[in-house]
N, C-alpha and C positions, 0 to 999 in steps of 0.2 A: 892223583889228579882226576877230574871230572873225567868223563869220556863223552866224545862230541861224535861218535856214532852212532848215527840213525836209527841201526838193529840194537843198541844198547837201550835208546829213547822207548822204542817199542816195545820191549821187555819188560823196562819198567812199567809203563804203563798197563801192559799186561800182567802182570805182575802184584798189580793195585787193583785190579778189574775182577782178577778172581779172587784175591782174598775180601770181594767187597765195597771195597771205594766208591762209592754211586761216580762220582767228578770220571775218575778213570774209565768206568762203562758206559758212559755216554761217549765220551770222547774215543773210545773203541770200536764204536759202535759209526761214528762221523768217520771214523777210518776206513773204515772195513767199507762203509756207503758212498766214499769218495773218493777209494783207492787210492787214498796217501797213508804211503809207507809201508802196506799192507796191500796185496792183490783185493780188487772190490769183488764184494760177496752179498750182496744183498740180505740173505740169510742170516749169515753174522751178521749184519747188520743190527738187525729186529732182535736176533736171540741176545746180542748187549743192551740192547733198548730196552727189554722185556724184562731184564734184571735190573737195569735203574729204575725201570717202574715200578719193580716189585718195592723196591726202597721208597718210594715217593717221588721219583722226579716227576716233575710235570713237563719238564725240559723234554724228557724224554716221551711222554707221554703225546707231546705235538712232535715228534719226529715219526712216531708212529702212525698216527693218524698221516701225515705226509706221507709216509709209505704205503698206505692204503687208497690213498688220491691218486697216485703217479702207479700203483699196481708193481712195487717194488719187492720183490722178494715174497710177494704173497700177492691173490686175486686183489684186482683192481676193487675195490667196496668202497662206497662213497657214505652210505650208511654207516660201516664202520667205523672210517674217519670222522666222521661226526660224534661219535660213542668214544673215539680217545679226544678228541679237543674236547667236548663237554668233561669228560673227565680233569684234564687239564685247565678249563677255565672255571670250573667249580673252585680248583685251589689256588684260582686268580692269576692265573701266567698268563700277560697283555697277547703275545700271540696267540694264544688259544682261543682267547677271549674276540679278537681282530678274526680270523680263521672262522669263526663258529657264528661271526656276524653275516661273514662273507656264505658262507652256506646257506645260512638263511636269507639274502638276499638275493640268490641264484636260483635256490630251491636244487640244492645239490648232498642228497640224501636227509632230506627231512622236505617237507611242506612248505615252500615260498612263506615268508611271513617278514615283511616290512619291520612290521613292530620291533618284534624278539631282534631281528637284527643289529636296532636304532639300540635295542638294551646292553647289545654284548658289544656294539662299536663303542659307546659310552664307559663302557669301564673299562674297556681295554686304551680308550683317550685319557680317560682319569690316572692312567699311568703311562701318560708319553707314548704309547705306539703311534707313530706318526701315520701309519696307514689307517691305523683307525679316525684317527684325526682328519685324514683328508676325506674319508669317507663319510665319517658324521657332518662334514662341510656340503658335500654334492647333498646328501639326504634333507638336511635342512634348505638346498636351495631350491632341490625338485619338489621337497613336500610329500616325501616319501619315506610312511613311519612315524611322521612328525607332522604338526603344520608348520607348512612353509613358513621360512625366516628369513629374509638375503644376510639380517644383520649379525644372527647366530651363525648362519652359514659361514659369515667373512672371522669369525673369533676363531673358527674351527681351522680355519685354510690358512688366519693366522699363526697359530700355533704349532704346525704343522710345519708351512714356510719357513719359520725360523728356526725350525732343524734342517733346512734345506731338503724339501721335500720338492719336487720336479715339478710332480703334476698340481699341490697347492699351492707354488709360485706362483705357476701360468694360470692360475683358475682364480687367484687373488688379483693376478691383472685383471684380468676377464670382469671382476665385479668392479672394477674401477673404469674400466673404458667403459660399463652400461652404466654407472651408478646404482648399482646392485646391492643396498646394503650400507653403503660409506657413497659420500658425497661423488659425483661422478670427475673424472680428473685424466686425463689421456695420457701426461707427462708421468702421472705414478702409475698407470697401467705401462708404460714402459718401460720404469725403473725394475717393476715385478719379471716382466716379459723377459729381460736381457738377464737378472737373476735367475731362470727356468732355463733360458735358453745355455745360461752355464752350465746348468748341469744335466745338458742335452736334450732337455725337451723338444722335441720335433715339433710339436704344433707354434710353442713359443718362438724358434725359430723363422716358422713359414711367415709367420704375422708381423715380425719385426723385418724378413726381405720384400712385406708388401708394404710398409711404409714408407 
């Protein structure tokens, strides 16, 4: 019969990690970094990360870069994490690609640069990341990176919203109560607002207790 303990799970998986299994060295590596089931190590962490990398994972490749953000297990380098998500979104992994937008629009180890940003938000939206989605939305409404759009703006926040995305619910109200893009309309800036405010948007909340 199977065995439904825990240290047996982890064996296995350990088990699979060192003879190779990229799947298994990631996920030993999420172990080790999360302290489930395993004492957290940050350490081990990166040294399982650094052997699915060495296979290809790109998976791994943005947990790295992660750990170079938050200074886990190695010096905080914001440069660096930028040198693993470029990595990473070179082989098209939508997080890395969302990640490497968001860098470049903070200017957080590389040169502020609008553009590049709108590039790597774009293809990391071309595959469903809904944060990149929501972000090519605000980009297109400020006109940053892009000229301003409200109407590309509102496709973006759509698409986005309908993964149930928080902040482009309330942000797709937002273009309905100003007519921002789509015809102006208060009752569907509501219908948006109370969708946000489900899945706890605080701003969308406040707006629907001042009505």
């Amino acid at each position: 019969m199977p065995s439904n303990d825990p240290k047996d799970t982890i064996n296995q998986i350990m088990a699979l990690a060192v003879s190779g299994d990229i799947d298994a060295q990631l996920n030993l590596g999420l172990m080790y970094e999360q302290g489930e089931g395993v004492p957290k190590d940050y350490s081990k962490a990166m040294e399982w990360y650094k052997k699915a990398e060495e296979q290809g994972s790109s998976d791994a490749q943005v947990n790295i870069g992660m750990m170079y953000i938050y200074g886990l297990g190695v010096q905080q380098d914001e440069t660096e994490a930028v040198k693993w998500f470029r990595k990473a979104a070179e082989q098209g992994n939508p997080h890395a690609q969302n990640n490497l937008g968001t860098m470049y629009t903070e200017g957080r180890g590389v040169r502020q640069d609008e553009t590049e940003a709108v590039e790597w938000y774009h293809k990391a939206a071309a595959q469903d990341d809904v944060c990149a989605q929501t972000a090519l939305g605000w980009k297109y409404h400020s006109g940053l990176g892009v000229q301003k759009d409200d109407a590309e703006a509102v496709k973006w926040y759509r698409k986005a919203a309908e993964q149930g995305n928080g902040n482009a619910l309330f942000n797709l109200g937002v273009m309905y109560a100003n007519g921002w893009g789509v015809p102006q309309d208060d009752d569907e800036a509501i219908v948006w607002y109370r969708k946000a405010a489900e899945k706890g948007n605080k701003p969308a909340m406040e707006v629907l207790r001042s009505i």
